[in-house]
N, C-alpha and C positions, 0 to 999 in steps of 0.2 A: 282539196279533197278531205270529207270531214270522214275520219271511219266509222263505223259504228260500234259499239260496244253492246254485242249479244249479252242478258243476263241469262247465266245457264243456273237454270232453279232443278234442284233435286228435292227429293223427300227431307223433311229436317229429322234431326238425331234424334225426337219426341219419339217421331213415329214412326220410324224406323225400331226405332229399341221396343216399342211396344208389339209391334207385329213378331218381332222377333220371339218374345216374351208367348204373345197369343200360340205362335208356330209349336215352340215347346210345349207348352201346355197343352193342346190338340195331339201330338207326339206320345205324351205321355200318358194320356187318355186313351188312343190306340189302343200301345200298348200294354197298358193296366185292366184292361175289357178281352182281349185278345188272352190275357194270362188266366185271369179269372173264369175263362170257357174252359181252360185245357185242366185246371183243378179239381178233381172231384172235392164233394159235402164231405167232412167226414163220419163214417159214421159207425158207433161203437156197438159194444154186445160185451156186458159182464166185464168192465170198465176196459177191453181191446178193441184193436181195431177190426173190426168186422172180420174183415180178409184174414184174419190170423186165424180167428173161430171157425173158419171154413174146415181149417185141418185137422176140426178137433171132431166134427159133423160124421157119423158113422151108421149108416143105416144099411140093410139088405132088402133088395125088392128082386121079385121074381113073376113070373108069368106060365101059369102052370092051368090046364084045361080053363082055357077064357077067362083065366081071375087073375088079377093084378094085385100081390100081395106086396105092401110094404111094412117094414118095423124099421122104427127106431131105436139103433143098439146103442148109441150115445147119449151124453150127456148136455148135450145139444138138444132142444125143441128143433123142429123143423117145422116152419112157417107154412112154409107150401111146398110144392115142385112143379121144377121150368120141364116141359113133358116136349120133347123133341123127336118128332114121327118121322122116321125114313125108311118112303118104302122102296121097291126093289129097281127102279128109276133113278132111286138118288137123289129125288125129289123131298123136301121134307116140310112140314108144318109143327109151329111151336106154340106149344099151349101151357098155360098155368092149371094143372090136375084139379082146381075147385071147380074151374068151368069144363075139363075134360068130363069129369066124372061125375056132375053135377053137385055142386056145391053144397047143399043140405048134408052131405055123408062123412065129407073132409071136415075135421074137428076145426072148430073157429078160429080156437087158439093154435092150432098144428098139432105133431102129434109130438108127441112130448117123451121122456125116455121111458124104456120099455111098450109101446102103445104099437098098435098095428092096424093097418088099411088093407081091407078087404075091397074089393069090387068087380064083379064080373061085366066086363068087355071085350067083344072083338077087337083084336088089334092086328094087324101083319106087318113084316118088314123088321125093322130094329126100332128102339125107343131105347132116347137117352134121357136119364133123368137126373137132374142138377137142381140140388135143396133152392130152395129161396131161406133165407132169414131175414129175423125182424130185428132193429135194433134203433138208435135214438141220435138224432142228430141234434142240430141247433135247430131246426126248421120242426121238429119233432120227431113220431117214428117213420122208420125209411124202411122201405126191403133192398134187400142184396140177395143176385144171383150168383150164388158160388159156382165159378166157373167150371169147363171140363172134367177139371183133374178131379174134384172132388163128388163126381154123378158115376153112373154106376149105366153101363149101356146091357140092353137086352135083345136076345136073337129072338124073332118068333117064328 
């Protein structure tokens, strides 16, 4: 009886080691794509971080027989404003005030310290309003909407 001698053939150590190699680098490519989403641009105003300028932004707006008055008491421009409508539903719509209020009236540049916006419109319900600022990234200029803390809500 003659036995037989199976050759039992695996991958060789080439190419193994290089899929290996592949694997890692796919891995790490993931994860370098995946980290680079959760990073914001960064982007500055008056050589700080954007978000720092938010708490420097100091404006009073009011709503007084159909006119929507804004000033800027700071020293701070304000680019625009994020204009946040909620009416008595709870329901809300969020608009940038150059297309709220039609844009020829909102200064190009925003309004700048001491300056003030006039404009008469109906509104009801509450309106929050949250600066935008402009500032400069790597990519160029960017806007930032300064969050809650820094907008000024209104009853009507």
């Amino acid at each position: 009886m003659v036995k037989k001698i199976m050759k039992k053939r695996g991958l060789s150590p080439l190419i193994t080691t290089a899929m290996l190699i592949a694997l890692v680098i796919v891995i790490i490519a993931v994860i370098f794509f995946w980290f680079l989403g959760m990073v914001q641009e960064g982007v500055t105003k008056f050589g700080k971080n954007i978000q720092l300028v938010c708490e420097e932004v100091k404006f009073q707006a009011d709503y007084q027989t159909g006119k929507l008055n804004i000033v800027n008491n700071g020293d701070i421009p304000i680019y625009n404003l994020n204009v946040k409508m909620i009416d008595s539903g709870g329901t809300y719509t969020t608009e940038e005030i150059k297309k709220m209020m039609g844009g020829e009236e909102w200064p190009t540049t925003g309004l700048k310290q001491g300056e003030a916006f006039s404009k008469t419109r109906l509104l009801s319900g509450t309106i929050e309003l949250n600066p935008i600022l402009i500032g400069t990234s790597k990519s160029g200029k960017k806007t930032f909407v300064c969050g809650g803390d820094y907008g000024q809500k209104i009853s009507i």
